[in-house]
ZAKOL-623424 format. One line per 10 residues: number of its first residue (from 1); their letters; for each residue x, y, z of N, C-alpha, C, O, CB. Coordinates in Angstrom, 2 decimals, decimal comma. Atoms other than C-alpha are relative to their C-alpha. Glycine has a CB too. Layout:
NUM> a> X Y Z X Y Z X Y Z X Y Z X Y Z; ...
end
This chain:
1> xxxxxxxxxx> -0,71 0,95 0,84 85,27 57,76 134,94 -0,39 0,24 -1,46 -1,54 0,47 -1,83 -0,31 -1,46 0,42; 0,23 0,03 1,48 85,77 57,88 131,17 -0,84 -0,61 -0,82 -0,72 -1,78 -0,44 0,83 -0,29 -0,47; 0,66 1,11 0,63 83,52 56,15 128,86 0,64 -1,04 -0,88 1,40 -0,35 -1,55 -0,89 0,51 -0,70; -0,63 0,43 0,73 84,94 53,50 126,88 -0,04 0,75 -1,54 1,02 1,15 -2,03 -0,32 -1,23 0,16; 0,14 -0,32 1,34 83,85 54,69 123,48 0,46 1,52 0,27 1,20 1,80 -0,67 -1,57 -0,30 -0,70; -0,44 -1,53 0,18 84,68 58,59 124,24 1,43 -0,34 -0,13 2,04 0,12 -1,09 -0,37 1,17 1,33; -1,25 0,35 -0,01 88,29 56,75 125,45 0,47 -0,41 -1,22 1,52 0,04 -1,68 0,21 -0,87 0,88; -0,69 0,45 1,10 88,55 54,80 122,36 -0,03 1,21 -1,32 0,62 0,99 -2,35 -0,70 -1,46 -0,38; 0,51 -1,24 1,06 87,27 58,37 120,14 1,53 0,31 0,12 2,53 0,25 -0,60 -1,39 1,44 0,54; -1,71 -1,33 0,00 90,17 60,36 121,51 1,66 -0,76 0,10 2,75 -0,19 -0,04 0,00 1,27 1,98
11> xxxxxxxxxx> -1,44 1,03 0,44 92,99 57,13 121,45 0,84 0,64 1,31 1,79 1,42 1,32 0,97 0,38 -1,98; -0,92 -0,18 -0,82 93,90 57,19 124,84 1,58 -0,59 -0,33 2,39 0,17 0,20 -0,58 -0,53 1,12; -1,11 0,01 0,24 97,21 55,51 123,58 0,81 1,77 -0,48 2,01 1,96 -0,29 -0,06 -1,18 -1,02; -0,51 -1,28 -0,08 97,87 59,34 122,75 0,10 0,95 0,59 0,89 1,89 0,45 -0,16 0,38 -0,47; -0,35 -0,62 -1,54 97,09 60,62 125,96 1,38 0,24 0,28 2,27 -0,39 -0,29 -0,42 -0,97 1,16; -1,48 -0,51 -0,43 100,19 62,35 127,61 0,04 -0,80 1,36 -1,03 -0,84 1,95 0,21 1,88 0,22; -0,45 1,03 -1,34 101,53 60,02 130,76 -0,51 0,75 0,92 -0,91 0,00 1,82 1,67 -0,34 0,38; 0,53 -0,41 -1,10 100,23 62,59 133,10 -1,68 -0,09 -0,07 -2,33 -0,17 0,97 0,56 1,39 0,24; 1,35 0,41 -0,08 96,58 62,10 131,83 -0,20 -1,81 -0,05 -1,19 -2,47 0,27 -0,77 0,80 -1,31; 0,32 1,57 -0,56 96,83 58,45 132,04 0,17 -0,29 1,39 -0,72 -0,65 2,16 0,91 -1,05 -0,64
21> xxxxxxxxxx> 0,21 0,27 -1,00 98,18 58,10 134,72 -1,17 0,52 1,19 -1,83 -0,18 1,96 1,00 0,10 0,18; 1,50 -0,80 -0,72 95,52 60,75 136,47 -1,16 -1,25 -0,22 -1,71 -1,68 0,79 -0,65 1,82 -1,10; 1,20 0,77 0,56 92,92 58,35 134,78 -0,15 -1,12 0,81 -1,10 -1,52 1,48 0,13 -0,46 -1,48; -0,18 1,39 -1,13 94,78 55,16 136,40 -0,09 0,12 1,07 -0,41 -0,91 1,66 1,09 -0,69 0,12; 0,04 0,17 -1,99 94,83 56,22 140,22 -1,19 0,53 0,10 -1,47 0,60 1,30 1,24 0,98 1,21; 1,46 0,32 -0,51 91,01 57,01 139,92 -0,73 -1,23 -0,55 -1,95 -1,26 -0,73 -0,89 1,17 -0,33; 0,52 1,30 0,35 90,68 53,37 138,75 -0,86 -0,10 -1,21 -1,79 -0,89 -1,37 -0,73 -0,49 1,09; 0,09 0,10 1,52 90,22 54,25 135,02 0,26 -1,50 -0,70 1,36 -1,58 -1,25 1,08 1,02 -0,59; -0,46 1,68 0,19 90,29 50,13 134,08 0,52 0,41 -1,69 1,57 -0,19 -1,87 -1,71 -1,58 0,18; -0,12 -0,34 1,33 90,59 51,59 129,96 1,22 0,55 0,48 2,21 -0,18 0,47 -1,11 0,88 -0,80
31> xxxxxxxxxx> -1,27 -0,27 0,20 93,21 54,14 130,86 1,16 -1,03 0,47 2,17 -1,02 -0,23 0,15 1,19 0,57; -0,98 1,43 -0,61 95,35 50,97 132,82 0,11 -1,00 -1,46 1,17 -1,43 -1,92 -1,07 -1,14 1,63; -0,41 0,43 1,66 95,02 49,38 129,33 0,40 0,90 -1,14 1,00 0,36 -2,07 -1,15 -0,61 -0,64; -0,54 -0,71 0,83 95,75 52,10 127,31 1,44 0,72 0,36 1,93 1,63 -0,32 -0,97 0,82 -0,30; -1,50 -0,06 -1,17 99,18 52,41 129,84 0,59 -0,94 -0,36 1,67 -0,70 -0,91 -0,11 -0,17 1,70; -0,50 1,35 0,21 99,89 48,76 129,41 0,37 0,31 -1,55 1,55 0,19 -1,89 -1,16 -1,34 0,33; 0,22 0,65 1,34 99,12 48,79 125,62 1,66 0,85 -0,69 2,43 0,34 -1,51 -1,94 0,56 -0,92; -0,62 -0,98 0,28 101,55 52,17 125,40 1,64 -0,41 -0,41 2,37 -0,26 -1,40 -0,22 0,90 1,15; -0,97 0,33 -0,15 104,30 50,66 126,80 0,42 -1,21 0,29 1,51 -1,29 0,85 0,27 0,59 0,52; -0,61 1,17 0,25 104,56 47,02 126,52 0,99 -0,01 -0,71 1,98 -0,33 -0,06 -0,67 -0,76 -0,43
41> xxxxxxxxxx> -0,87 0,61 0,99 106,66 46,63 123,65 1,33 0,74 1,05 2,12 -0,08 1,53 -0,28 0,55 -1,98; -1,00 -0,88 -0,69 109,16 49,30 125,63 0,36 -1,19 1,01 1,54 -1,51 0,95 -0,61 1,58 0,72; -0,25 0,63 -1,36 108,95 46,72 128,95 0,77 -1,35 -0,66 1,85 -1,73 -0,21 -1,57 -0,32 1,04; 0,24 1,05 0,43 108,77 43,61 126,70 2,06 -0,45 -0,59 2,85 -1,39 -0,43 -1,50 0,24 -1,25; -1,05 -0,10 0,79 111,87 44,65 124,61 1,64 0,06 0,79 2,74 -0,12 0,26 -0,37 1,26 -0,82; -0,83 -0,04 -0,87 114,04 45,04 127,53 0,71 -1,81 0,47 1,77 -2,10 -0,08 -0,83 0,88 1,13; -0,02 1,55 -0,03 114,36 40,97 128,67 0,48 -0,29 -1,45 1,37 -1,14 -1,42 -1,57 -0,76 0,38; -0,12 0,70 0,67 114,67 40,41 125,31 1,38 0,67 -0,64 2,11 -0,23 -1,07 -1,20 -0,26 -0,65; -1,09 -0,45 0,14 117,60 42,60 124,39 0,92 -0,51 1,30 2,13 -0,30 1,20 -0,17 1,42 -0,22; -1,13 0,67 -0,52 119,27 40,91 127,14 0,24 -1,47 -0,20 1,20 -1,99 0,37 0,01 0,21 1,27
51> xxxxxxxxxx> 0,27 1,09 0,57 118,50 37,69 125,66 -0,60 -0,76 0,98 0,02 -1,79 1,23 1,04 -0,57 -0,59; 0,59 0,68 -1,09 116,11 36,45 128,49 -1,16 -0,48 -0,64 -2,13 -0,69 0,08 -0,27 0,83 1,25; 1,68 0,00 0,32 113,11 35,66 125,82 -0,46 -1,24 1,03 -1,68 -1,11 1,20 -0,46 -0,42 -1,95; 1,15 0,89 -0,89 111,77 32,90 128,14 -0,39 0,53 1,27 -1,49 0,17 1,70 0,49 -1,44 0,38; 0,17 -0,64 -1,42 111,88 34,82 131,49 -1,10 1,62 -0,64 -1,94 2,13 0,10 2,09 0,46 0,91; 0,82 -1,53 0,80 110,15 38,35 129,02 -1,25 -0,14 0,58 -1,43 0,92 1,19 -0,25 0,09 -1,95; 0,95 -0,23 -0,08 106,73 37,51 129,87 -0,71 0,05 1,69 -1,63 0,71 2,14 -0,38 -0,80 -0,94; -0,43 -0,54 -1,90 107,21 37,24 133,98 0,61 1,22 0,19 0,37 1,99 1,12 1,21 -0,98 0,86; -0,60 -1,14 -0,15 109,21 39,76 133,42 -0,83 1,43 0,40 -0,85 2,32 1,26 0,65 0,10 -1,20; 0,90 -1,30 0,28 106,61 41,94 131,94 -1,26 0,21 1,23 -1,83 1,24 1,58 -0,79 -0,21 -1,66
61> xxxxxxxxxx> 0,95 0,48 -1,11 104,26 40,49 134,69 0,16 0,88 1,55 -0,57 1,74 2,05 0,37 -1,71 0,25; -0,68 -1,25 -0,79 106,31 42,03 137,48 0,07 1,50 0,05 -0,26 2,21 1,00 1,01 -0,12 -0,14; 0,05 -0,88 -0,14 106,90 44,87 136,21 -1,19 1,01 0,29 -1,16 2,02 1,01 0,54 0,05 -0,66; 1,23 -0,30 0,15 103,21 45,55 135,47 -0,80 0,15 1,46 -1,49 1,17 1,60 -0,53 -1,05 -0,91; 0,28 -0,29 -1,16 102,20 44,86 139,37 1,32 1,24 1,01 1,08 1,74 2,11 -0,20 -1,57 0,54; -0,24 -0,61 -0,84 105,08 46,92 140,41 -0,64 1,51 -0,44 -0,82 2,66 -0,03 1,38 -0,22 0,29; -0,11 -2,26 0,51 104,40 49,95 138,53 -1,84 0,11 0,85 -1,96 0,87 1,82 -0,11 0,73 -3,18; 1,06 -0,12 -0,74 100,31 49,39 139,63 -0,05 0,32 1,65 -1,03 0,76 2,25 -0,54 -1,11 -0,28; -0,46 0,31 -1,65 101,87 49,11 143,45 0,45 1,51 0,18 0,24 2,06 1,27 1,50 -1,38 0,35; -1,08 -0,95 0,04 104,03 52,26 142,53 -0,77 1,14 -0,44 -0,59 2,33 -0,15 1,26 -0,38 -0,94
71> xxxxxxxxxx> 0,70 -1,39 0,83 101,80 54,36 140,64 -0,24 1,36 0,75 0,03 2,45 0,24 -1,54 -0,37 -0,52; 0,34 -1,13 -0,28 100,53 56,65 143,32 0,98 0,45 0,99 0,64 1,08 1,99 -1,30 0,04 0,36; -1,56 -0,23 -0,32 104,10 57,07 144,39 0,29 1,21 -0,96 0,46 2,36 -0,53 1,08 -1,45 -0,37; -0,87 -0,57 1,48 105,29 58,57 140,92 0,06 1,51 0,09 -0,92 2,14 -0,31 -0,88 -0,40 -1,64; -0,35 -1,08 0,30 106,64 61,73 141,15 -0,34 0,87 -1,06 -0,91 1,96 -1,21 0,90 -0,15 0,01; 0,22 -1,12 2,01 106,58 62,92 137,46 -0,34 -0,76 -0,71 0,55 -1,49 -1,15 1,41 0,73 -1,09; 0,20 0,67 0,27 104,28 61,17 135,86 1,46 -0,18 -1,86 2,08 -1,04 -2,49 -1,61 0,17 0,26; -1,06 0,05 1,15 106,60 62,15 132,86 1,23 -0,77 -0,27 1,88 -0,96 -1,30 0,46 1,06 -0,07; -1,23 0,87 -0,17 109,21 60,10 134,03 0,27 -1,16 0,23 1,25 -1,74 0,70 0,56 0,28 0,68; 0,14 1,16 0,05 107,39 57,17 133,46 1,02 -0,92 -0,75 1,92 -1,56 -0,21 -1,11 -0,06 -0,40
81> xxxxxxxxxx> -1,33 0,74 0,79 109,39 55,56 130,34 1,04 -0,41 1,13 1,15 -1,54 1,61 0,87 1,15 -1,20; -1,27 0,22 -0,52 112,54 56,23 132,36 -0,73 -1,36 1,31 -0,55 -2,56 1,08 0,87 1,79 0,68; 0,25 0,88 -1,17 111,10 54,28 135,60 -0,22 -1,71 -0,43 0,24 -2,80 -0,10 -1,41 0,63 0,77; -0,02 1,81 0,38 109,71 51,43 133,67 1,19 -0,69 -0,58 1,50 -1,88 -0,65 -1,10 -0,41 -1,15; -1,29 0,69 0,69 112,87 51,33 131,96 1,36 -0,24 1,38 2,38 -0,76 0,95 0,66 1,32 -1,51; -0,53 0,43 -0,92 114,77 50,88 135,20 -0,56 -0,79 1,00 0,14 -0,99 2,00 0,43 0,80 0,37; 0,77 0,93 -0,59 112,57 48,79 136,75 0,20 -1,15 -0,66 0,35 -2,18 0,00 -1,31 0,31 0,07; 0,61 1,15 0,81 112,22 46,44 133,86 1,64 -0,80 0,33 1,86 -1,97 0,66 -0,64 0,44 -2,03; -1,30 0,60 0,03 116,08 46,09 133,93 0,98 -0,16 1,21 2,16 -0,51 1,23 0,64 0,67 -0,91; -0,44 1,16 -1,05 116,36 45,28 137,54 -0,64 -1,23 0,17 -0,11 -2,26 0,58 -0,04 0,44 1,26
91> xxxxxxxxxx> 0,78 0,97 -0,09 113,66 43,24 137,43 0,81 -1,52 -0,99 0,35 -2,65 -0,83 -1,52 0,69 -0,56; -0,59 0,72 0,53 116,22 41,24 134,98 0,89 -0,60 0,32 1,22 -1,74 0,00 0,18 0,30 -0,64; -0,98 -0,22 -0,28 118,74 41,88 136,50 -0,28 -1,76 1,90 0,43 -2,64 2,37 0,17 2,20 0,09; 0,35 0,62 -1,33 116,92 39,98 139,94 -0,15 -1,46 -0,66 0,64 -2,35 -0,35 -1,47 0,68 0,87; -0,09 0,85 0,98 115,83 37,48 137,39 1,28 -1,18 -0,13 1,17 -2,32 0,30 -0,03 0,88 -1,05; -1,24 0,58 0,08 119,24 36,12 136,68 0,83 -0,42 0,69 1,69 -1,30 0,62 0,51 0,42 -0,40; -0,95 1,09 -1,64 120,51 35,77 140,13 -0,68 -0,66 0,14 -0,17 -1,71 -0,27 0,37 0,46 1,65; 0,97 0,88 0,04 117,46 33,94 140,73 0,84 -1,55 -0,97 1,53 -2,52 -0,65 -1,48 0,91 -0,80; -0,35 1,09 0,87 118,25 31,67 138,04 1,45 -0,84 0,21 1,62 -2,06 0,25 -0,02 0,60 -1,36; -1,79 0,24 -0,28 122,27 31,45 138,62 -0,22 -0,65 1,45 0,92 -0,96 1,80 1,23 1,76 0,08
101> xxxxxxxxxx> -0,03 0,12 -1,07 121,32 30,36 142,00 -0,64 -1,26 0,09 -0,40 -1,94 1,09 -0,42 1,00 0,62; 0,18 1,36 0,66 119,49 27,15 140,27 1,11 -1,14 -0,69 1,83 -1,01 -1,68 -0,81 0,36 -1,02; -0,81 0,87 0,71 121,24 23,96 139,80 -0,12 -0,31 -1,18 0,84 -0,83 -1,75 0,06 -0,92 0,45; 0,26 0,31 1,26 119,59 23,57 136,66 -0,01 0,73 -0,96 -0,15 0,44 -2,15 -0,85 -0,44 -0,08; -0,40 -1,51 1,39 120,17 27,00 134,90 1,64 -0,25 -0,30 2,57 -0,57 0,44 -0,19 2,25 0,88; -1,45 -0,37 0,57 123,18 27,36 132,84 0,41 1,07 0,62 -0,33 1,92 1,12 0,10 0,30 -1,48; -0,51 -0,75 -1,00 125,68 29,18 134,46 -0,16 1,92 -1,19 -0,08 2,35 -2,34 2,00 -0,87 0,57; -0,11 -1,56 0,66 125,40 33,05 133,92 1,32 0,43 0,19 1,96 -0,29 0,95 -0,98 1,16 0,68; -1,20 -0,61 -0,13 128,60 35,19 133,71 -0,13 0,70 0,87 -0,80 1,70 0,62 0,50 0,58 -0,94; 0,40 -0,65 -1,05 128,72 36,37 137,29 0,47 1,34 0,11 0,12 2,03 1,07 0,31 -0,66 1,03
111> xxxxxxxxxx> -0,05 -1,96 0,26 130,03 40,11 136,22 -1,16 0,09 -0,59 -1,67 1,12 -0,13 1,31 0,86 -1,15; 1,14 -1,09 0,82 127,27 40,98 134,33 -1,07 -0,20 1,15 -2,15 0,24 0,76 -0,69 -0,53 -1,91; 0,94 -0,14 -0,31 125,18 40,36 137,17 0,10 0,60 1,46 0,43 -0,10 2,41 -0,60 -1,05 -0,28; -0,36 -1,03 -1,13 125,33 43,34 139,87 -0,29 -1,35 1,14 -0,75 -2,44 0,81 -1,21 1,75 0,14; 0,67 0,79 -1,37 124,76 41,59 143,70 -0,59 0,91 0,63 -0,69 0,77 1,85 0,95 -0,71 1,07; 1,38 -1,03 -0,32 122,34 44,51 144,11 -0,09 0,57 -0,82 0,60 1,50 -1,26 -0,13 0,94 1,03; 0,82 0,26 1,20 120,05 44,08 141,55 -0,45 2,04 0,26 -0,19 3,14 -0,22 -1,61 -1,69 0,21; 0,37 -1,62 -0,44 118,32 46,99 143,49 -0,23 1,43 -0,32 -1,15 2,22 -0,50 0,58 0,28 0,51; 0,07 -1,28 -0,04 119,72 49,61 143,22 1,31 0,73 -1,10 2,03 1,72 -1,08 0,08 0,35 1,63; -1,05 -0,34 1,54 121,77 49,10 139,38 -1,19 0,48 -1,02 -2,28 0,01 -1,33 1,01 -1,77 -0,85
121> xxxxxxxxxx> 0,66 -0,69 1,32 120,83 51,66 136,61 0,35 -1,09 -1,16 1,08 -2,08 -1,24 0,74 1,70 -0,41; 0,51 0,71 1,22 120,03 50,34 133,65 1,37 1,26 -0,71 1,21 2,48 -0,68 -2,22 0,11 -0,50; -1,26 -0,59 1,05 123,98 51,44 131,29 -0,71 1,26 -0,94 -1,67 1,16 -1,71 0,64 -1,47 -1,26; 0,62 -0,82 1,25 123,48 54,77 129,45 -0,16 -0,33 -1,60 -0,85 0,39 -2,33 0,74 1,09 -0,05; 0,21 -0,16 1,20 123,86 53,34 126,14 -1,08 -0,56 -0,07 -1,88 -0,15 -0,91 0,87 -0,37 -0,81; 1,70 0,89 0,21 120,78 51,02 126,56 -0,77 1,02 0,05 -1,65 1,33 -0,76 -0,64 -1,19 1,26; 1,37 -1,22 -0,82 118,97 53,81 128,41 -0,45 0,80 -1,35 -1,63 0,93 -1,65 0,80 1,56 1,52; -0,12 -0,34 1,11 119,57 55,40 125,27 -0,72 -0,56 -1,35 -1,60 0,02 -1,98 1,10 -0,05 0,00; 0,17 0,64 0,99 119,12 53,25 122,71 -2,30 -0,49 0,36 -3,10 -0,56 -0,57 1,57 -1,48 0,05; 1,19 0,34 -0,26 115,37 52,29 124,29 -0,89 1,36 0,54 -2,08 1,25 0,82 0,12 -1,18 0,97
131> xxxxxxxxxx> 0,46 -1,20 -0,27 114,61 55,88 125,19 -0,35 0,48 -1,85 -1,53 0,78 -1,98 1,30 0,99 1,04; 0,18 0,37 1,17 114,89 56,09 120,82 -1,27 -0,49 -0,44 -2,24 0,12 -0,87 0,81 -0,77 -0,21; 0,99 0,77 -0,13 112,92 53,20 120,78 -1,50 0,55 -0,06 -2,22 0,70 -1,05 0,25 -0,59 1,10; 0,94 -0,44 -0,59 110,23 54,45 122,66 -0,56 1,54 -0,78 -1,73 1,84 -1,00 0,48 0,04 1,45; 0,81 -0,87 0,64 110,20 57,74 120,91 -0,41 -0,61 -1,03 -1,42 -1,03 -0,46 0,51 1,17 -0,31; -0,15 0,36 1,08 109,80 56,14 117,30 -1,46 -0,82 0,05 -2,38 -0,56 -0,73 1,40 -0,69 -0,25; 1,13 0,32 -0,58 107,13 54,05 118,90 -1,37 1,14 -0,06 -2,23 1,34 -0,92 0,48 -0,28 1,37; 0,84 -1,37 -0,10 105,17 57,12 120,17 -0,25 0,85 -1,26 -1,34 1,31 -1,62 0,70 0,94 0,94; 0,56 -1,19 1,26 105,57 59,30 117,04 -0,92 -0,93 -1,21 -1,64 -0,28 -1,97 1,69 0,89 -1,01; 0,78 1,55 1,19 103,90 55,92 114,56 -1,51 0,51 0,78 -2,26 1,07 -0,03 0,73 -2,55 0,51
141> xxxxxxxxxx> 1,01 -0,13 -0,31 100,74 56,45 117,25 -0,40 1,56 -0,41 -1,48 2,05 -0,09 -0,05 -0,45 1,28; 0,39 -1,55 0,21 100,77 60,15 116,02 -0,67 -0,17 -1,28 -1,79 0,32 -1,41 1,32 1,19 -0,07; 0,39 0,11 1,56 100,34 59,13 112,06 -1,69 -0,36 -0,22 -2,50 -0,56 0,69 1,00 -1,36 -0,76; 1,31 0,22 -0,43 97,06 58,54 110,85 -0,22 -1,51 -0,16 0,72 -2,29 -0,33 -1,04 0,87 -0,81; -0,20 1,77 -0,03 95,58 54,82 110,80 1,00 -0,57 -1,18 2,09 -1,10 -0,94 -1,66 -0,84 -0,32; -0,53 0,40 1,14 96,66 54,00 107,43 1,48 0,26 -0,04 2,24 -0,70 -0,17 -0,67 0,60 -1,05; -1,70 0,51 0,25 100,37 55,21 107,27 0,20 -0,37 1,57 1,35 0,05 1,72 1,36 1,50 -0,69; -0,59 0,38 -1,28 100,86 54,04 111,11 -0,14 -2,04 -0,59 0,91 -2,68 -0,66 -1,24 0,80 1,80; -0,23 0,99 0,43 99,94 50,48 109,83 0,89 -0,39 -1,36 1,39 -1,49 -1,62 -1,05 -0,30 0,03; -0,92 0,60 1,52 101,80 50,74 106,15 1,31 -0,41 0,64 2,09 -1,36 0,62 0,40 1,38 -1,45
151> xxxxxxxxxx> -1,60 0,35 -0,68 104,55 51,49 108,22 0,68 -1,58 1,03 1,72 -2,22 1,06 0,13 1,35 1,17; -0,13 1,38 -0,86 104,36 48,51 110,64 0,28 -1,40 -0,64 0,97 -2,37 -0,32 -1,29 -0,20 0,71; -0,11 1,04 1,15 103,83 46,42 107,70 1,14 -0,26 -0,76 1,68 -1,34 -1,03 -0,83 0,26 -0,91; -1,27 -0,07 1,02 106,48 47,16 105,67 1,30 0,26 0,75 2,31 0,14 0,05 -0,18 1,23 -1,13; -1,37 0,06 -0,45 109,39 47,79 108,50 0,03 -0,19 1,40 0,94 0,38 1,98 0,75 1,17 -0,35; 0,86 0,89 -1,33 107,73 46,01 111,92 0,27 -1,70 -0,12 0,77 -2,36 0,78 -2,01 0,27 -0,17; -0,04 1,40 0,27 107,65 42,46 110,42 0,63 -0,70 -0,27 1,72 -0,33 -0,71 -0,42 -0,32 -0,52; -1,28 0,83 -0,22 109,33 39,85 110,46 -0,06 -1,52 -0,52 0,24 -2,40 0,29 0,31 -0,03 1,56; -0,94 0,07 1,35 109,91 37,97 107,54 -1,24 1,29 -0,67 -2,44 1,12 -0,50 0,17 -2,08 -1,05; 0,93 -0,69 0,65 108,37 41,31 105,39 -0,97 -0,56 -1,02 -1,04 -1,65 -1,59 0,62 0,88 -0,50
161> xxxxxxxxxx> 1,16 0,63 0,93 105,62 41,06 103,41 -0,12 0,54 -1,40 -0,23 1,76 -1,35 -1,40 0,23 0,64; 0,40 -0,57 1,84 105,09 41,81 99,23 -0,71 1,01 0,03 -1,79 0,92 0,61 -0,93 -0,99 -1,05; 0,57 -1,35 0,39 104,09 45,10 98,41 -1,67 -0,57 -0,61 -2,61 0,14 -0,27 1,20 0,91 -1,41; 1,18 0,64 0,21 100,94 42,78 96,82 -0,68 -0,21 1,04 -1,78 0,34 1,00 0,11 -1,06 -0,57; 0,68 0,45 -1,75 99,81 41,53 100,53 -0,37 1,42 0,14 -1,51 1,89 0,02 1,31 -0,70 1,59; 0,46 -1,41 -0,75 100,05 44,97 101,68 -0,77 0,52 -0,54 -1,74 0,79 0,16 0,83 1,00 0,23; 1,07 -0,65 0,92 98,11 46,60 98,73 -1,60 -0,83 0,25 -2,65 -0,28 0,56 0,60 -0,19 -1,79; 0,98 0,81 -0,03 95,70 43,96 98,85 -0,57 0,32 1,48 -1,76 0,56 1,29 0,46 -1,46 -0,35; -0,02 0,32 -0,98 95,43 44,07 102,74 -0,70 1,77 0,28 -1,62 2,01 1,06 1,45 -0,74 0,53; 0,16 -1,19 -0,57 95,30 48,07 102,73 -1,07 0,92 -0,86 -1,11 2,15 -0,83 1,39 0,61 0,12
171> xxxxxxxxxx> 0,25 -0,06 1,26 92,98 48,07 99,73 0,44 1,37 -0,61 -0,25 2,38 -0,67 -1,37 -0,28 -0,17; -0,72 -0,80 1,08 95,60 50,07 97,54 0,27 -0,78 -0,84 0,29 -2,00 -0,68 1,15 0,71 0,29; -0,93 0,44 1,04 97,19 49,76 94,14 0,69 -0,40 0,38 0,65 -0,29 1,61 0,50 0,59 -0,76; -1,05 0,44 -0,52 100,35 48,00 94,40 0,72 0,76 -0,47 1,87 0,51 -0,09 0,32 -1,16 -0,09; -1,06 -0,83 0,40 102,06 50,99 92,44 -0,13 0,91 1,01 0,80 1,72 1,06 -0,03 0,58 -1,39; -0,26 -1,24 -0,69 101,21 53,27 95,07 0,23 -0,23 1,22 0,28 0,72 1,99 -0,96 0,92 -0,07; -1,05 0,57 -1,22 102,63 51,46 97,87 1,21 0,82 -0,14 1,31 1,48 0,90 0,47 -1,70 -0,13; -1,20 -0,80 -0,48 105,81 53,29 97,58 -0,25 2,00 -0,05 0,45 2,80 0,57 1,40 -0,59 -1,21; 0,38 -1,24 -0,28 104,22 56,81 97,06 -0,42 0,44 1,38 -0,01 1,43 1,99 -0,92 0,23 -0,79; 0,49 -0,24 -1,32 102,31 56,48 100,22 1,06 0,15 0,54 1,51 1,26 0,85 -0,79 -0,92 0,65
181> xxxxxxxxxx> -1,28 0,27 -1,19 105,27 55,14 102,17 0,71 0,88 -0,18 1,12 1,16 0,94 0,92 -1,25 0,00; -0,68 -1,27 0,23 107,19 58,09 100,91 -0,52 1,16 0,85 0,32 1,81 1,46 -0,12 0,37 -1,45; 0,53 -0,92 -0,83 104,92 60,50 102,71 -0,33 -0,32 0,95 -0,25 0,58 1,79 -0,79 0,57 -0,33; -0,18 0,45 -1,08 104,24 58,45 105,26 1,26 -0,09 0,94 1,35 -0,09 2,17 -0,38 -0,89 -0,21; -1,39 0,43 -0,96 107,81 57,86 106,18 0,46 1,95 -0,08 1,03 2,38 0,92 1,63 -1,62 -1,11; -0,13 -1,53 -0,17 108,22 61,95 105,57 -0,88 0,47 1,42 -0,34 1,30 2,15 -0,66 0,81 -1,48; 0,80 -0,75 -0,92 105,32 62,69 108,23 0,36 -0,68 1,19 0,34 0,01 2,21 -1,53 0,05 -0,29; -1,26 0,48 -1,18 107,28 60,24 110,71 0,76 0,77 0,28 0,79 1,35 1,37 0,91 -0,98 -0,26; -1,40 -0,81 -0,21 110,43 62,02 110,02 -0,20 1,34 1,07 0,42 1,61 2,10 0,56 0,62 -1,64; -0,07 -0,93 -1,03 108,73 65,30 111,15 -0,60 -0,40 1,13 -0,11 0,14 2,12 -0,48 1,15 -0,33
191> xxxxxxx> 0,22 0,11 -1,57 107,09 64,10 114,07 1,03 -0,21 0,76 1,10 0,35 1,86 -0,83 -0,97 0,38; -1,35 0,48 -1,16 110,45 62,53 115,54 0,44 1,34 -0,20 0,65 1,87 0,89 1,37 -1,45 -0,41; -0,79 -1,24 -0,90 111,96 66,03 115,04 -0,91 0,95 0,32 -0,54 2,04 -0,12 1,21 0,82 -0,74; 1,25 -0,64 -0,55 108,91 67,66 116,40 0,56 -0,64 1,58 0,65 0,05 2,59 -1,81 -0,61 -0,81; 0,18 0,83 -1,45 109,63 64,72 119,34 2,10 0,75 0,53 2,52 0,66 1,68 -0,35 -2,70 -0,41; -1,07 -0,26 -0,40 113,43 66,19 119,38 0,93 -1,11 -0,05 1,82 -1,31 0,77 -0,14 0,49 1,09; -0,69 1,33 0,44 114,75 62,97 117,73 1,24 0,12 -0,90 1,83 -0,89 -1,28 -1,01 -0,87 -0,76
end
């Protein structure tokens, strides 16, 4: 087993899905958090693009024991994303009949909701659009600390924050807030077409 501090040296969040997962099915408890940590927002973001935010955090709950249930199943570990991303969006999908099947839920629009949850893909344009996602995600953990947080700061947040906060916060000038972010948002750019973005 890994050490924590060697794990946190080398940022298992940058591990490749086949060394995490390797890590997770010999009961790596760090790599299983540095799995979770990877791809929450990916699982999280799913529920909530269908506008389920109150059901998102069961959601994520589920998914999290199935994939643990599933793990030493997984074919390619590479083909994680895709799995959690069809998982997450039956798991929504099950969700909603559930609910529609309550006298006290508002009624759902009974097309949008397959009657086998099962064994419905998740629509290519989503698949798409959160496959994106997910890279854009991944290439930010590539940057180094400093522009992976400018960036978060300045186009992550939600109401943004004053170029003052951030300077103050990142101890920089406040004139060189946009220099950084200039090369910062350049060394993004090439990583996503490094990632084939």
């Amino acid at each position: 087993m890994i050490g924590g501090t060697k794990l946190a040296r080398e940022g298992a969040t940058s591990w490749s899905d086949e060394r995490l997962v390797s890590e997770c099915l010999k009961g790596n408890e760090e790599a299983w958090s540095a799995l979770i940590g990877k791809y929450k927002n990916l699982i999280y973001s799913i529920p909530v693009k269908m506008g389920m935010h109150e059901d998102a955090a069961d959601i994520f709950q589920a998914v999290c024991l199935d994939l643990l249930s599933d793990m030493p199943r997984l074919r390619e570990p590479r083909a994680l994303p895709k799995w959690l991303m069809q998982t997450c969006y039956r798991k929504c999908l099950q969700y909603r009949r559930k609910s529609e099947k309550l006298p006290a839920a508002p009624e759902a629009d009974a097309e949008d909701i397959p009657a086998d949850a099962e064994h419905t893909s998740l629509p290519d344009h989503m698949l798409c659009e959160l496959e994106k996602e997910q890279m854009v995600r991944d290439a930010l953990t590539e940057l180094s600390p400093r522009c992976e947080r400018m960036v978060r700061m300045l186009f992550f947040e939600n109401p943004p924050r004053p170029y003052q906060e951030i300077a103050r916060e990142l101890e920089l000038a406040t004139g060189s807030i946009g220099f950084i972010r200039g090369r910062c948002l350049d060394k993004l750019k090439r990583q996503l077409e490094k990632m084939g973005f």
